[in-house]
C-alpha positions in Angstrom: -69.1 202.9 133.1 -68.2 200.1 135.4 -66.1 199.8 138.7 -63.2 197.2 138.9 -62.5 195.1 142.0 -59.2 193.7 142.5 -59.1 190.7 144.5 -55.7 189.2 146.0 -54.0 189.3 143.0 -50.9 188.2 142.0 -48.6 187.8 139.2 -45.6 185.2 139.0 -43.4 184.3 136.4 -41.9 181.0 135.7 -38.3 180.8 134.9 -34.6 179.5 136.0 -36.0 181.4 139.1 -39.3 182.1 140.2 -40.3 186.2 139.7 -43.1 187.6 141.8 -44.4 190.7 139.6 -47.8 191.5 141.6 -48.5 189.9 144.8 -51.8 189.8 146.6 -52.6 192.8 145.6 -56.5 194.2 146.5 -58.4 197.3 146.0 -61.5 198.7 144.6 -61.9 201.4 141.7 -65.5 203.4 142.2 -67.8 204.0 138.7 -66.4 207.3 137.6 -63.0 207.4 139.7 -59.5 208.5 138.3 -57.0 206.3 140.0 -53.4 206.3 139.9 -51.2 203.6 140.1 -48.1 204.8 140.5 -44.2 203.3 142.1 -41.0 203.1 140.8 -39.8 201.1 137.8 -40.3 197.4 138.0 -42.6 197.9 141.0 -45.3 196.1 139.0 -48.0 199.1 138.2 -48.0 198.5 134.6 -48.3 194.7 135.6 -51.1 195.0 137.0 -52.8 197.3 134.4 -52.3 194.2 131.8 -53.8 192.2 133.8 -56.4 194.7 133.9 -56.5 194.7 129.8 -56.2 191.0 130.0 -52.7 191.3 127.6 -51.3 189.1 131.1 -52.5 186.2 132.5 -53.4 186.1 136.0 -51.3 184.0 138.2 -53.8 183.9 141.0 -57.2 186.0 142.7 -60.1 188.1 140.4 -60.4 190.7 138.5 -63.9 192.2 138.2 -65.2 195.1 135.9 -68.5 195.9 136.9 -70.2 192.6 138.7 -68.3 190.3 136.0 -65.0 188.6 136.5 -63.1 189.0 133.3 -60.1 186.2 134.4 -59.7 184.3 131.0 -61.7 186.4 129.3 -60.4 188.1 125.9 -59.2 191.3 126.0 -61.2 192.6 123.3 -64.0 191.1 124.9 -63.7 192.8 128.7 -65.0 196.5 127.6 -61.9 198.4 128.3 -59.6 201.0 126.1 -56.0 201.5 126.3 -53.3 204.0 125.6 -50.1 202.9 125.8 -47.0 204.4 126.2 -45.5 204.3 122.2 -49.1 205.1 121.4 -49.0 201.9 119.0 -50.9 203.7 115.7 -50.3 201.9 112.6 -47.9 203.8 110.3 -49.3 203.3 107.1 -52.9 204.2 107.9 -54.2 207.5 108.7 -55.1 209.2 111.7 -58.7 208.8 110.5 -58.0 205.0 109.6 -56.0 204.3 113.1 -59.1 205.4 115.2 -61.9 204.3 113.3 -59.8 200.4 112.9 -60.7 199.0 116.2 -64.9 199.6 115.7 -64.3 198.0 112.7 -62.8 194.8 114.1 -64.6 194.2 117.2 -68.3 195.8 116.0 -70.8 195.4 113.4 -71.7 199.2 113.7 -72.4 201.0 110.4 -69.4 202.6 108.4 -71.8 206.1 109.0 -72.0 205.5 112.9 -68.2 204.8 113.2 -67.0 207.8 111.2 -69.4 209.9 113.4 -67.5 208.6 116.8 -64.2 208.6 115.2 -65.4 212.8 114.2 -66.9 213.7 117.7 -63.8 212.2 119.3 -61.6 214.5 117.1 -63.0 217.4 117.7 -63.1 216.8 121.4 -58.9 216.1 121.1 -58.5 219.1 119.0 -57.7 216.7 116.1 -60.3 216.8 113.7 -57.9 218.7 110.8 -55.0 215.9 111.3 -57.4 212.8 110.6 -56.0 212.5 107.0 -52.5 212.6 107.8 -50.5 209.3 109.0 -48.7 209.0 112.4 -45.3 210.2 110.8 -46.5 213.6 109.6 -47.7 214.2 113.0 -46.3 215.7 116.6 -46.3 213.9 119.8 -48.6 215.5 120.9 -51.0 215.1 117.9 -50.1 211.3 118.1 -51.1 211.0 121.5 -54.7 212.9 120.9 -55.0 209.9 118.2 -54.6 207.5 120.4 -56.7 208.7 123.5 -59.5 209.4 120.8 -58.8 205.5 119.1 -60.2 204.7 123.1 -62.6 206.9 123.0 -64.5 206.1 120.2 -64.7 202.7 121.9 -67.0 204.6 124.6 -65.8 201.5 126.6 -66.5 201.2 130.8 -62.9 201.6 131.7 -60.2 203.5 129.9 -56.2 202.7 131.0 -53.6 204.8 130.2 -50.2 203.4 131.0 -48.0 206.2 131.1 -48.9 207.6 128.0 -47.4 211.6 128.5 -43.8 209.8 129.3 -42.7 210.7 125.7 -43.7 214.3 125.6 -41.2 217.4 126.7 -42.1 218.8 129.8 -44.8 221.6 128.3 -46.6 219.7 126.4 -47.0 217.1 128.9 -48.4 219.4 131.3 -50.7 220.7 128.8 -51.9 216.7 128.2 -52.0 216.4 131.8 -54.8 218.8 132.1 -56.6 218.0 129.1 -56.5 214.7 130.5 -58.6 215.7 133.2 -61.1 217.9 131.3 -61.5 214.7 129.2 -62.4 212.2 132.3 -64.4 215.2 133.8 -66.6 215.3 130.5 -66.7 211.5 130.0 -67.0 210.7 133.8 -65.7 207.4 132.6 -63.9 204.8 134.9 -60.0 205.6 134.4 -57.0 203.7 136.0 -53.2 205.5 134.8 -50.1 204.7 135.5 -47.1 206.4 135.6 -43.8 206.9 137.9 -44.1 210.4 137.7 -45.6 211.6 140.9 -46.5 214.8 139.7 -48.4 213.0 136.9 -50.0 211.1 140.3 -50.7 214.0 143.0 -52.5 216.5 140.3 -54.7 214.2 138.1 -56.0 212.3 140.3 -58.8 211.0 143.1 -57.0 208.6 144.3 -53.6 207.1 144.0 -52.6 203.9 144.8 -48.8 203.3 145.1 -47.0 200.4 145.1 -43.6 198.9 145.3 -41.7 195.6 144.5 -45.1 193.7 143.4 -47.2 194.9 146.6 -49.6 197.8 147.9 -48.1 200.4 150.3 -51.0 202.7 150.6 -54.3 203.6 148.3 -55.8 206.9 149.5 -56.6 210.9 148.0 -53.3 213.0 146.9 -53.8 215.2 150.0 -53.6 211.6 152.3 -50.9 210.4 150.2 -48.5 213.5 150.7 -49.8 214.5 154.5 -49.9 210.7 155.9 -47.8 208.4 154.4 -48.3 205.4 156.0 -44.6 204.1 155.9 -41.6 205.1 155.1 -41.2 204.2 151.5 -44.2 206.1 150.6 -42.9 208.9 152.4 -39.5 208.9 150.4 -41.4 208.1 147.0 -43.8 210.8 147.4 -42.7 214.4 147.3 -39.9 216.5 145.8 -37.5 216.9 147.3 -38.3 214.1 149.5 -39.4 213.8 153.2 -36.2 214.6 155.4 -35.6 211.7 157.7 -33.6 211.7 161.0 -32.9 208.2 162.8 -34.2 209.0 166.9 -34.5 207.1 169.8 -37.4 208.5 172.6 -36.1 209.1 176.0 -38.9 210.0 178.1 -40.3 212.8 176.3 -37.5 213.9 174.2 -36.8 212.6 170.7 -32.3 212.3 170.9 -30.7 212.4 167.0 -27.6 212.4 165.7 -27.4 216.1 165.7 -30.0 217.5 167.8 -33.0 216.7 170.5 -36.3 217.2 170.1 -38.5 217.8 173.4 -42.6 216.3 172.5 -45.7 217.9 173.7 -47.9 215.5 176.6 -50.5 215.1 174.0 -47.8 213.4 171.5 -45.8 211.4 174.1 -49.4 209.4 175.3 -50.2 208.7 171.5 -46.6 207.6 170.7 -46.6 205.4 173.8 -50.1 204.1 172.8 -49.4 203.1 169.2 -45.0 202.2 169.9 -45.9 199.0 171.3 -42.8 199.4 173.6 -40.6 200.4 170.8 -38.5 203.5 171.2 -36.3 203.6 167.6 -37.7 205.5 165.0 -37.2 207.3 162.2 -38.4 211.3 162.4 -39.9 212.7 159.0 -41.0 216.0 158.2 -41.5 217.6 154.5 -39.3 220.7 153.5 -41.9 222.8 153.5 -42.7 222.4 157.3 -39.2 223.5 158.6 -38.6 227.4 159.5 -36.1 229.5 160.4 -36.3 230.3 163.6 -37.3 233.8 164.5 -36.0 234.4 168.1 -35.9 232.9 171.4 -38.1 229.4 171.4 -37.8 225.8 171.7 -36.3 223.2 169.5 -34.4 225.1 167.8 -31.7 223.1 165.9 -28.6 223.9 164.4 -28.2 223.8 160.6 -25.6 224.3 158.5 -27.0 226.3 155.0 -24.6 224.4 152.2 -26.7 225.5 149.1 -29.7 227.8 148.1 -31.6 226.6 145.1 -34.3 229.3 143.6 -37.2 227.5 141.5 -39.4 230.6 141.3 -41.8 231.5 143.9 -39.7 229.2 146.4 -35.8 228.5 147.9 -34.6 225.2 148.6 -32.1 225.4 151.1 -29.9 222.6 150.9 -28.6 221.9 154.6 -26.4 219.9 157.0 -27.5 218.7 160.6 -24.4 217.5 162.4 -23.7 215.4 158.9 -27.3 214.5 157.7 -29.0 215.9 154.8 -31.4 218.5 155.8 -33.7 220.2 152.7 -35.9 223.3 154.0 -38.6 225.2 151.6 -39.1 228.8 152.6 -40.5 231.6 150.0 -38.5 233.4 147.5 -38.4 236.6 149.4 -36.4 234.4 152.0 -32.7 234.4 150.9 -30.3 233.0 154.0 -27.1 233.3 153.5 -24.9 230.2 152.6 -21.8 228.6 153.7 -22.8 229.3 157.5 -25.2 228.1 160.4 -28.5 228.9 160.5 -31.6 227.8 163.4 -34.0 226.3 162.3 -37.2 225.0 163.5 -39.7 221.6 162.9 -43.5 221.8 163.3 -44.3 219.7 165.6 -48.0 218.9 164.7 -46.0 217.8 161.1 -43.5 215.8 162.0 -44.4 211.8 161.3 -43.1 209.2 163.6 -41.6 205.5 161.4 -40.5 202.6 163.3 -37.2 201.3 162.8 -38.2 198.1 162.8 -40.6 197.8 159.9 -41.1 201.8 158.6 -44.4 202.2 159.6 -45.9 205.3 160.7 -47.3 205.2 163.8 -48.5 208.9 163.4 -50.3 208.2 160.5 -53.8 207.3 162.5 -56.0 209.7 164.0 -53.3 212.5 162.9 -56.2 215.0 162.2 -57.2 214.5 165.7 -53.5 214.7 167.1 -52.9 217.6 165.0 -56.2 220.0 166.3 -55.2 218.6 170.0 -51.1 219.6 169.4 -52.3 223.5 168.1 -54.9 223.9 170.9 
């Protein structure tokens, strides 16, 4: 097992016009740690996990895996396994044959020590009956286990999987997801996956780094991901449905929207005024799920019109309108509003984040465990 430092790197490519793919991008991945790269398409995650592999050439800073720089150095050569998306077994060998091919290249290990790994790593995918069948006779599923156990049998110091459940249905990908996890928490091997699916990103992992359009917006756990986004495109990106957001301007203590104001407590006013750097635009977030309905007589309530109610289960969505804005609330199933009328509602203050107009940073996001004991005392 090894960790990998990424140092300022960047990826560019040449053409009629220049492209920057990845760009200055730093971070460190612990021994042991499952980290997420995760963004939109063309945001540059799997980029950056080539580079990683060494399939892409690095356009500028250093890649290290363990306390070696691996810029220039061959792929096979760097110690790393990876699953791709399309899973990439050969067609006309077996399952056996597709795992066992690799050792054979890159090693000099005995043909009894290879079909050991190749037998160990099967039974640990659930595999071991398929290994004489070829990729075509097999599920998704059951190509995928291949795969991940062609990396295992590698025992390599880093494994990366770039978005390799993205051809699954929605079951078996959730079943993958966890054995995923059982598999890294067995292994305890150094794992960097990608994917766009965010799900994928807030369950699996320890930490998740997301980026967008070639360039880091925030590394940190799933809970400081979701809970303190750090600007406003991680706030969109992350969550579903998204992170309402309501353009405000502060007068004096009172956040004024298009549809509503929003009075502030003293203890959020000073740290607004401390962090706002004379700014008073901003854009007001707050996740579904920390939006009530009112229950009687008490402040900031706002007025919301209840367009559609959306059951998934043990929650509602409540589709709603604020004076023209989109508004989405998530109460409990029980909870069942009626539609096509007004309803109050209510934000939580000590949840509510706080972007500049300006540049959609979060000026919330600091010290917000602090602000948030200090707000409910």
């Amino acid at each position: 097992m090894s960790n990998v430092s990424i140092e300022n790197v960047r990826k560019v490519y040449d053409g009629d016009s220049e492209v920057v793919a990845v760009d200055d991008v730093s971070f460190e991945i612990a021994d042991g740690e499952f980290l997420t790269i995760v963004g939109p398409s063309g945001s540059g995650k799997s980029t950056l996990l080539r580079m990683i592999a060494g399939l892409e050439d690095i356009s500028g800073g250093t890649i290290r895996i363990g306390d070696r720089a691996v810029n220039g150095i061959q792929p096979q050569d760097r110690d790393v396994a990876m699953v791709f998306q399309n899973y990439a077994l050969y067609p006309h060998m077996t399952a056996r044959k597709n795992m066992s091919y690799g050792l054979k290249l890159t090693t000099d290990l005995p043909d009894s020590e290879i079909n050991e790994r190749v037998e160990e790593a099967a039974e640990m995918m659930g595999v071991k009956d398929q290994l004489d069948k070829r990729p075509g006779s097999l599920s998704g599923g059951q190509q995928q286990r291949i795969a991940t156990g062609r990396a295992i049998v590698r025992e390599p110091s880093v494994f990366l999987f770039d978005e390799p459940l993205s051809n699954l249905d929605a079951k078996l990908r959730l079943h993958m997801r966890t054995e995923l996890q059982q598999l890294q928490d067995k292994l305890g091997t150094t794992t960097i996956y990608v994917t766009h699916d965010q799900e994928e990103a807030m369950t699996m992992s320890d930490r998740i780094a997301v980026i967008d359009q070639g360039t880091l917006q925030q590394i940190g756990t799933p809970d400081e991901i979701y809970h303190q986004p750090k600007n406003l495109f991680v706030a969109d990106f992350v969550g579903s449905p998204p992170m309402n957001q309501f353009k405000v301007t502060l007068s004096g203590s009172t956040l004024v929207g298009g549809g509503f104001e929003y009075d502030l407590s003293e203890d959020l006013v000073a740290h607004i005024n401390e962090h706002a750097d004379g700014i008073d635009e901003f854009v007001l977030g707050i996740r579904p799920e920390n939006i009530r309905l009112a229950t009687g007589d008490e402040p900031n309530v706002i007025s919301a019109h209840l367009d559609v109610r959306e059951p998934v289960g043990s929650d509602n969505y409540l589709h709603m309108d604020i004076d023209g804005e989109e508004c989405w609330v998530r109460v409990p199933g029980g909870v069942t509003p009626e539609t096509n009328r007004k309803h109050e509602i209510v934000f939580d203050e000590e949840h509510i984040h706080l972007f500049r107009q300006s540049d959609g940073v979060n000026i919330l996001a600091q010290e917000s465990s602090k602000l948030e004991a200090t707000i409910k005392d």
